[in-house]
C-alpha positions in Angstrom: -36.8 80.7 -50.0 -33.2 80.8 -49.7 -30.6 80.7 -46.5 -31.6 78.9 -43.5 -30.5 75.7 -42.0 -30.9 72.5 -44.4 -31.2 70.0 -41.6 -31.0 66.3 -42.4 -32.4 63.2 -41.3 -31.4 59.5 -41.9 -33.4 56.7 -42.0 -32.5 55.2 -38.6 -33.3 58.8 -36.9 -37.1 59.1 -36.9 -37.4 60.5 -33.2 -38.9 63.9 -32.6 -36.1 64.7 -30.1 -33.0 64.4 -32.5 -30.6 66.8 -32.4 -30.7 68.0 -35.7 -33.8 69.1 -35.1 -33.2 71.0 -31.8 -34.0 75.3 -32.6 -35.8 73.9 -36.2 -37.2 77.3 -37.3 -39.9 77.1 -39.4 -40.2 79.6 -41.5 -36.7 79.5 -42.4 -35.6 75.4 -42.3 -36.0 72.7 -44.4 -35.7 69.0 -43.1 -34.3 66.7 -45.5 -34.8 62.8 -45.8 -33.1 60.8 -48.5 -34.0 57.6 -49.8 -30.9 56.2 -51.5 -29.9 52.8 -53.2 -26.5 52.9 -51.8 -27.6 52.1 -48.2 -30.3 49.2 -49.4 -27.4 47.7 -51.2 -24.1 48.2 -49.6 -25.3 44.5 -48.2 -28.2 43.1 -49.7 -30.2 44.1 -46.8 -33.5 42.0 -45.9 -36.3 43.3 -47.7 -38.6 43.6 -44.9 -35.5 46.0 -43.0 -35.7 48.5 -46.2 -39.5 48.5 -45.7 -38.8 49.3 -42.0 -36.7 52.5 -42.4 -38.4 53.5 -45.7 -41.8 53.7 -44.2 -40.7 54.7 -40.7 -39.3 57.9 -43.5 -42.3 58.6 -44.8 -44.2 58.0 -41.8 -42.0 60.7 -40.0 -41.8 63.2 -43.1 -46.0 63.5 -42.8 -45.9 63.9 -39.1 -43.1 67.0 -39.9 -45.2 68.1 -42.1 -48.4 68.0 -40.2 -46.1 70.1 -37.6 -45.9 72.8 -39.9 -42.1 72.0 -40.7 -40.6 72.2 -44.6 -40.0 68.7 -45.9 -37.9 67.8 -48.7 -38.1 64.0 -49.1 -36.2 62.4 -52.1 -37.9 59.0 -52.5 -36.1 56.2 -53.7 -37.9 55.8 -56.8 -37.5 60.2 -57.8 -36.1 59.2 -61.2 -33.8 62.4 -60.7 -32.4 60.3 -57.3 -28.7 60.3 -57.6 -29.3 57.3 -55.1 -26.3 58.4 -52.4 -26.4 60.6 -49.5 -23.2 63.0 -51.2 -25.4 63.4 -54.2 -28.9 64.3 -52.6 -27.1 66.7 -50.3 -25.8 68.3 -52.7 -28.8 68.6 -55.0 -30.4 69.7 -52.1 -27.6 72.6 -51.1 -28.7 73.7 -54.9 -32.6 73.8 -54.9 -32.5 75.3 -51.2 -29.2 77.7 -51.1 -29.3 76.9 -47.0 -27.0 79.1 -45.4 -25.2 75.7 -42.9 -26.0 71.9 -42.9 -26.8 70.7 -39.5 -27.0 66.7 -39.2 -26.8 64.3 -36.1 -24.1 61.7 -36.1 -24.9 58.7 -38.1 -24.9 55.3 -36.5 -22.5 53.6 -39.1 -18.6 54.8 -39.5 -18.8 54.8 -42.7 -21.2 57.7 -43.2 -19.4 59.6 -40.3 -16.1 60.0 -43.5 -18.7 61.0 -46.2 -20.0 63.5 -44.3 -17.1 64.9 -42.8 -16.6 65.7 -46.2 -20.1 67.6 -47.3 -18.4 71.0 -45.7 -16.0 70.9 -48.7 -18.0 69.7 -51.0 -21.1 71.9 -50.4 -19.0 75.1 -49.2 -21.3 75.4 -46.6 -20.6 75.1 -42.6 -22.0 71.1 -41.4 -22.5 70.7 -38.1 -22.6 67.2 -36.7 -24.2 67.0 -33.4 -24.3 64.4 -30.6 -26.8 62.0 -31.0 -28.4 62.5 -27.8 -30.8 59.8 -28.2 -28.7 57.2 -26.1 -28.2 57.3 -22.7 -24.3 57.3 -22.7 -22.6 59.7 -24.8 -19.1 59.3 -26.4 -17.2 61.4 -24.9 -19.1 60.0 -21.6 -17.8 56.3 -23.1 -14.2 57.6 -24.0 -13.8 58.5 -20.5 -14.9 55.2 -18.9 -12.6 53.3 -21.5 -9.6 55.4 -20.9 -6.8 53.5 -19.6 -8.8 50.2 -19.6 -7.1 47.0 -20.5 -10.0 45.2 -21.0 -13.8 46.5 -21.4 -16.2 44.5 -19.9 -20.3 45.6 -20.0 -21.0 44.4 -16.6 -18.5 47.5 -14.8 -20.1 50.0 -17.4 -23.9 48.4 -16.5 -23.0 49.5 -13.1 -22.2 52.6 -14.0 -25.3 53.9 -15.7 -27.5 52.6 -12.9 -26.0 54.5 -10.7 -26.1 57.5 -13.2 -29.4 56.9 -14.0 -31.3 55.2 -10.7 -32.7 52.7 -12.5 -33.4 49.4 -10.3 -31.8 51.9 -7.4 -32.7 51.4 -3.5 -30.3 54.4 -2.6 -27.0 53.5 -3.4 -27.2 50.1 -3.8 -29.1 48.0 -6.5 -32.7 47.0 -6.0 -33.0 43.3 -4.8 -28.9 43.6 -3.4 -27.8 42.0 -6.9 -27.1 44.0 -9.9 -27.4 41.1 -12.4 -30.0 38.2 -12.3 -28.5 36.4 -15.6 -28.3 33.0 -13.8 -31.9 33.3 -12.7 -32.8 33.6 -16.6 -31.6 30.4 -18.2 -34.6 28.1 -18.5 -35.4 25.5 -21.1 -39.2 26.3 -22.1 -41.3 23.8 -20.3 -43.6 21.8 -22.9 -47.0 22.9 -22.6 -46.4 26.9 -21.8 -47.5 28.8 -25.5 -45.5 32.5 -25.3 -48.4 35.1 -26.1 -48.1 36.4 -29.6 -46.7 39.5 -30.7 -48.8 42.9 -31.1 -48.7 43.3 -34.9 -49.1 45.9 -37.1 -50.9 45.6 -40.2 -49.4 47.4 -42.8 -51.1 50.8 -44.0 -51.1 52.7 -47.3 -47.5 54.3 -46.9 -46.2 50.8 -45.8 -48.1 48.8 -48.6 -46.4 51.5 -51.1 -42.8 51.0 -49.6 -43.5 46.8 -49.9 -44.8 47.2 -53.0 -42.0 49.0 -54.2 -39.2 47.0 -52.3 -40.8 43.8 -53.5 -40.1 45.3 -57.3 -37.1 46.7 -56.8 -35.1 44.5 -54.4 -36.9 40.4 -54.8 -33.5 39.3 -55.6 -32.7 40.2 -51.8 -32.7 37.1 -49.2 -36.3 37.2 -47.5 -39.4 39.0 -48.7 -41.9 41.6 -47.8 -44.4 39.6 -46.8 -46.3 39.6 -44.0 -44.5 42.7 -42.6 -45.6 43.6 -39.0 -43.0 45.8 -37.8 -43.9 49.0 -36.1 -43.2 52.1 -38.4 -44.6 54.7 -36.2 -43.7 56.2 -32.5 -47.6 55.6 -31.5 -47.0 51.6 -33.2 -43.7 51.7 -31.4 -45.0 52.4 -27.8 -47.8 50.0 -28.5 -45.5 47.3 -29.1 -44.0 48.2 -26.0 -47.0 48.1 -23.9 -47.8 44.7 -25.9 -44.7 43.5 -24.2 -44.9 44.8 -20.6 -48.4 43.3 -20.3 -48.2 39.8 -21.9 -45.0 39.0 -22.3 -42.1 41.1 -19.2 -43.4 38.7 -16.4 -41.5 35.5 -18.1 -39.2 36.8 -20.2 -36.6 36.6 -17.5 -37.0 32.9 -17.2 -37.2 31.8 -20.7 -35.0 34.8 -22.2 -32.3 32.3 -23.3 -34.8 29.5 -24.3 -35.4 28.4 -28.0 -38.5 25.9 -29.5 -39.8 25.3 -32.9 -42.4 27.0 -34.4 -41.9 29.8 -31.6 -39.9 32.5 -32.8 -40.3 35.0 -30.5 -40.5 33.3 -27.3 -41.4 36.5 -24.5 -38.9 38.7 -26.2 -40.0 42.3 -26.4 -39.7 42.8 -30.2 -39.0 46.5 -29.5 -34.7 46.7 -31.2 -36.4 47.9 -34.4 -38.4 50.6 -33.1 -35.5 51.4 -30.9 -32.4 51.4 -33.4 -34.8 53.1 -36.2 -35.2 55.9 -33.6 -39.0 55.3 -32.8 -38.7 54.8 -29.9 -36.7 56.2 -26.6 -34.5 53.7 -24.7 -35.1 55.8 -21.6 -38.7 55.2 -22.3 -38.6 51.3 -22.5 -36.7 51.1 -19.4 -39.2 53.2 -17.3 -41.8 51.3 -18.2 -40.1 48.4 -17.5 -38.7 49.3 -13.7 -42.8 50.6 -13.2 -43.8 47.3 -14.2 -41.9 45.5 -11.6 -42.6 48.5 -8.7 -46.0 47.7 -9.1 -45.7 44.1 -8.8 -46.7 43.2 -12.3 -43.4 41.9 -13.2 -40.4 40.3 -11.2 -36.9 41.6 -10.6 -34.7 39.2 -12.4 -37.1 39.3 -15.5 -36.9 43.9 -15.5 -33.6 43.7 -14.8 -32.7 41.6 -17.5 -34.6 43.6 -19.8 -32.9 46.9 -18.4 -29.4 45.3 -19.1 -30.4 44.9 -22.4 -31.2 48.1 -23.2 -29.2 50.3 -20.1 -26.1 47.8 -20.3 -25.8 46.1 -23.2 -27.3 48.5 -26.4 -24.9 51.0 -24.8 -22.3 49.4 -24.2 -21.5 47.8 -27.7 -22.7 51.7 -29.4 -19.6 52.7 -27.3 -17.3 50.1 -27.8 -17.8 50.2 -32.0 -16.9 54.0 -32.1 -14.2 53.8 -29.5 -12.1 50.6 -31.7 -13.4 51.6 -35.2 -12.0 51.4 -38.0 -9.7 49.0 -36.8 -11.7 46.9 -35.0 -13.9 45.7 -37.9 -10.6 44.3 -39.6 -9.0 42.1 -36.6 -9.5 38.5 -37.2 -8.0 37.1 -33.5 -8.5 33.1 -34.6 -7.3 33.4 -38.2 -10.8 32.4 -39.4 -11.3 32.4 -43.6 -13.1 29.7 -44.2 -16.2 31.1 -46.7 -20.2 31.6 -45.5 -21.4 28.4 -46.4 -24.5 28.3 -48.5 -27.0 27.5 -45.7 -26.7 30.4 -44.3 -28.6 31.6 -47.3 -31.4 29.2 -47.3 -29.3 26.2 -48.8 -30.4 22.9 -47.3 -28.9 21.9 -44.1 -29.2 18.7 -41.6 -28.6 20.3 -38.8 -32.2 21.5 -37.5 -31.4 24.3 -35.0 -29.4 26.3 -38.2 -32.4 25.4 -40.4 -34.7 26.7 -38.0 -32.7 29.9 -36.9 -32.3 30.6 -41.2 -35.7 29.9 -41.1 -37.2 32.6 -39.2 -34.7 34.6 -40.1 -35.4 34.5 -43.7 -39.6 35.1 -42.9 -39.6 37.5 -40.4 -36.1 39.5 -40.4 -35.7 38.4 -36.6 -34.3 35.8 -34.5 -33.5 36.5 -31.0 -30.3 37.3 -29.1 -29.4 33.5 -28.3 -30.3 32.3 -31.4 -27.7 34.7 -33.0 -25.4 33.9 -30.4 -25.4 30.2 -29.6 -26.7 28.8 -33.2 -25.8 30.8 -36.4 -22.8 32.9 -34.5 -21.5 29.6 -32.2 -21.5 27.6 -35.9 -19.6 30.3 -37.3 -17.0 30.3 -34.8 -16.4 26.7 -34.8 -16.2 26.4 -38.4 -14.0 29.0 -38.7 -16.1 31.5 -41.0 -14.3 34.7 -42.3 -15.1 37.6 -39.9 -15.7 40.0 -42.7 -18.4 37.4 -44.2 -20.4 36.6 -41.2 -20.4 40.4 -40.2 -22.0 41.4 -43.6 -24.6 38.4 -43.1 -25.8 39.3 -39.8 -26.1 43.3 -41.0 -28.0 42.3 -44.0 -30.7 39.7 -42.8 -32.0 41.4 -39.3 -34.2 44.5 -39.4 -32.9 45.8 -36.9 -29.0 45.4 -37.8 -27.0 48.7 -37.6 -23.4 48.6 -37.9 -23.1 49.7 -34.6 -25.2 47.7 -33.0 -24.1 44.6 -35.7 -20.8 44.8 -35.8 -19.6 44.5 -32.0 -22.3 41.5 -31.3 -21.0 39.4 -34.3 -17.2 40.3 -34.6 -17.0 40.4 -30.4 -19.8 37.9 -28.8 -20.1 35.9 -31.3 -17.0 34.7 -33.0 -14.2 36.2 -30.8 -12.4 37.7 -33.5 -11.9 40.6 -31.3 -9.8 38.2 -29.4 -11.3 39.2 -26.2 -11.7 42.3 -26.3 -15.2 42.4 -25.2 -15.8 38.8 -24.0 -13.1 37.3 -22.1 -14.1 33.5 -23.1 -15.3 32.8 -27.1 -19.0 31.5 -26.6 -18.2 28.0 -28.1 -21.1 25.2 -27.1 -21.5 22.1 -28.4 -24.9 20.1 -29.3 -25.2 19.7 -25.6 -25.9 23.3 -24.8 -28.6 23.6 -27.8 -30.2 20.3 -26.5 -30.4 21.7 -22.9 -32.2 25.4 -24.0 -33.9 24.3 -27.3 -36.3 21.3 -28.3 -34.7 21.5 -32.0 -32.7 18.3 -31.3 -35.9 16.4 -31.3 -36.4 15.1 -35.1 -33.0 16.1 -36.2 -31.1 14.1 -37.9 -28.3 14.3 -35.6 -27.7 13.3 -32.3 -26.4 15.9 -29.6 -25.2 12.6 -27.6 -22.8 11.6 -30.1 -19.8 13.3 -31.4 -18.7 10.2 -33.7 -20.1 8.0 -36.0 -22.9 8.7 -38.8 -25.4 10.4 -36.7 -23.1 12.5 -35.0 -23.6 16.3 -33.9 -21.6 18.4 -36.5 -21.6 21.1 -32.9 -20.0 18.3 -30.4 -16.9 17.8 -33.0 -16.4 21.0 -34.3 -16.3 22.2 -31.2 -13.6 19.5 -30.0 -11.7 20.3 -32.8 -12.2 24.5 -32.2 -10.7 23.6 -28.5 -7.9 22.1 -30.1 -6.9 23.8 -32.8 -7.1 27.2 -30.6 -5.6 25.3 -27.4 -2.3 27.0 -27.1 -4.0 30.2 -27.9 -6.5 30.0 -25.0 -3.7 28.1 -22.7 -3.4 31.1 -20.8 -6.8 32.2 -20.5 -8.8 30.9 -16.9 -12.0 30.8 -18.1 -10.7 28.3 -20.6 -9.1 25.8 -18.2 -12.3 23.3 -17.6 -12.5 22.5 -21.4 -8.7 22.6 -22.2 -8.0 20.1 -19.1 -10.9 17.5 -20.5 -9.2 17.9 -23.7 -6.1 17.0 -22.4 -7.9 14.0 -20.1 -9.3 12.2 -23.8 -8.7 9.2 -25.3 -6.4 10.5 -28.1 -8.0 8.2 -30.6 -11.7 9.4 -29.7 -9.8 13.3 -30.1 -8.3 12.0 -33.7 -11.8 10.2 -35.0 -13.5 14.2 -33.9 -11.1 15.9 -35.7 -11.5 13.5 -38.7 -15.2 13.7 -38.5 -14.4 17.7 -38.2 -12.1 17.8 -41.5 -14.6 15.9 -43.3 -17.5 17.8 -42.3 -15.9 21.0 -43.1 -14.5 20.3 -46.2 -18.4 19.4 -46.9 -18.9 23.3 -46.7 -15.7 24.4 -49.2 -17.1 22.2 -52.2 
């Protein structure tokens, strides 16, 4: 049947409430989903992320389909596939003869430009709606921005609980604080096991899409196997469940914490579901707030999952469209030095980057602080081009999405932003990794010494980041403490660093 309303569907848009969808009529609409090559190759993405969104696809096509909706789902192995978004689009404009395009806005800027071309190259009317799936719209972003010198997350945070009510007594926050981060900083004690993750074993559709990833992408960092992730909405809310029962109650505490062998600590486990669209961010934070009304879960540990999701997840969406495209190019510290190989699985001595590579390579996952404080605090002392480290981090997490990627890395992590979303760079040395982690035990370096054979390559990298960046962060408060013990060192013991720095580093260039 011809005319109607082709409506499209990306892989990271699997919710039942999208816009796209909104007025769908039946007899008269066709959905489409596209499996492309493009977008599991633009970076070589993590094998177990393509299995994610591929199945999470397929998954979502049947339950259209059960609905009584008209599917057309170009799979990625339809030898007919022209393997891009454009090319499928258009194929299907030709087999369906739909009348307008209606699509929701993608989560990348990249695919914004292509399809702000379809209208032209279809001849058809595209509408691109809001994505109404997070809780702060753009234009609702734009206008908090205007006129800001400086965007920080915690003003916006404050914003949308008010907006919103969540953690609300009345007008002011629940508890009289509206953040509980220094309440959520402990070192896990030895002894305490986190529960395990709820996982989910893979079913038919999923052990297809590994199957075929396996096949078709083995040459990717990481592998398929033992693929847990949920796929589904009902797996999705499951997880979530999982996590307010076993896991909500110390998260808080122990949210910044890192041990061997324990990848996932009390994190939720819940950014795949959420960024593939599976799951409603509303959602997660209700169930979170009812947790701790009744009693099951304390305040600083709810409300530090609520600024995760409330605060944070919305705040960097709105930051990456309100700076891009410009903001992916800035490189603040003049960083170029390449990705060394390590970050790729290549040996390494330095335990807490073996371990973080580790996991990351088997599971597709590491959590927020070991991103921050271990891979992304390495790359910022070392100087790693922006550009390289971005890719890396978008390829090897499941739940990487430019949006989400992109602002973390390029702004949190290795301040090439130059402070436009952090007003300090997050540079530690051993001592901080020591304190929150027990991966110094058995390493081959000591995070007591910053000279000599056994030396932490953190403590003198970061004496020689302080350095080299020191007139550069001379005007900057939050930089004084480290910049006056600089200044208050033996300038010998600042030379042997530096030395021990230069030599290390050029380690990483041959």
């Amino acid at each position: 049947m011809n005319g109607g309303t082709l409506r499209i569907v990306l892989g990271d848009q699997c919710s039942r409430d999208l816009s796209a969808l909104a007025g769908l009529d039946p007899a008269r609409d066709t959905v489409l989903l596209m499996e492309v090559q493009a977008e599991c190759t633009y970076v070589p993405h993590h094998p177990q992320k393509i299995v994610l969104v591929l199945s999470a696809m397929r998954h979502f096509s049947r339950a259209l389909v059960a609905r009584g909706v008209r599917v057309d789902h170009v799979r990625l192995d339809d030898p007919a596939n022209t393997q891009s978004f454009r090319g499928e689009m258009l194929r299907a404009v030709a087999r369906h003869r739909p009348d307008r395009i209606v699509a929701t806005h993608p989560g990348e800027w990249r695919v914004l430009q292509d399809m702000k071309g379809w209208e032209a190259a279809a001849g058809i009317p595209v509408e691109i709606r809001e994505d109404t799936r997070f809780l702060c719209s753009l234009p609702r972003f734009r206008a908090w921005a205007a006129g800001r010198k400086s965007y920080r997350m915690e003003f916006f945070y404050r914003e949308m609980r008010r907006e919103t009510g969540l953690l609300m007594e009345g007008d002011e926050p629940a508890g009289g604080k509206w953040n509980f981060d220094a309440e959520n900083r402990a070192a896990l004690p030895k002894g305490l096991v986190p529960p395990p993750p709820h996982r989910f074993a893979p079913d038919d559709i999923t052990r297809e899409v590994m199957d075929l990833v396996a096949t078709r992408f083995g040459a990717h960092f990481g592998d398929v196997a033992g693929f847990a992730w949920p796929v589904t909405a009902k797996d999705a809310r499951a997880a979530l469940d999982a996590f307010i029962r076993d896991r909500l109650a110390l998260f808080g505490d122990y949210q910044d914490a890192m041990a061997a062998g324990q990848p996932t600590m009390f994190h939720a486990l819940i950014s795949t579901s959420l960024n593939a669209g599976l799951l409603d961010p509303m959602e997660a934070c209700r169930a979170a707030e009812a947790a701790w009304r009744d009693g099951s879960a304390p305040l600083n540990a709810v409300e530090g999952f609520i600024r995760q999701i409330l605060g944070w997840r919305e705040y960097v969406r709105g930051i990456y469209w309100h700076l891009m495209p410009g903001y992916a190019a800035e490189n603040a510290l003049g960083a170029t030095r390449p990705l060394p190989g390590f970050y790729w699985g290549a040996a390494t001595s330095m335990r807490c980057v073996a371990e973080a590579v580790a996991q990351t390579r088997d599971l597709a996952y590491a959590h927020h602080i070991q991103r921050l404080m271990v891979t992304g605090n390495f790359a910022l002392l070392a100087g790693l081009d922006p550009a390289e480290v971005n890719a890396w981090y978008l390829a090897v997490y499941a739940d990487a999405f430019e949006w989400v990627e992109l602002p973390n890395t390029h702004g949190m992590a290795i301040h090439a932003d130059g402070g436009v979303m952090a007003s300090k760079p997050y540079a530690a040395s051993g001592a901080y990794i020591n304190r929150m982690s027990d991966y110094c035990g058995g390493c081959a370096h000591d995070p007591k010494q910053a000279t000599g054979p056994r030396a932490c390559p953190f403590n003198y990298l970061y004496w020689d980041f302080i350095a080299r960046h020191a007139d550069r962060f001379a005007a900057n408060p939050r930089m004084a403490m480290p910049l006056r013990t600089l200044a208050k060192m033996d300038t010998a013991k600042v030379a042997a660093m530096r030395g021990e720095a230069a030599r290390f580093l050029a380690t990483l260039d041959g």
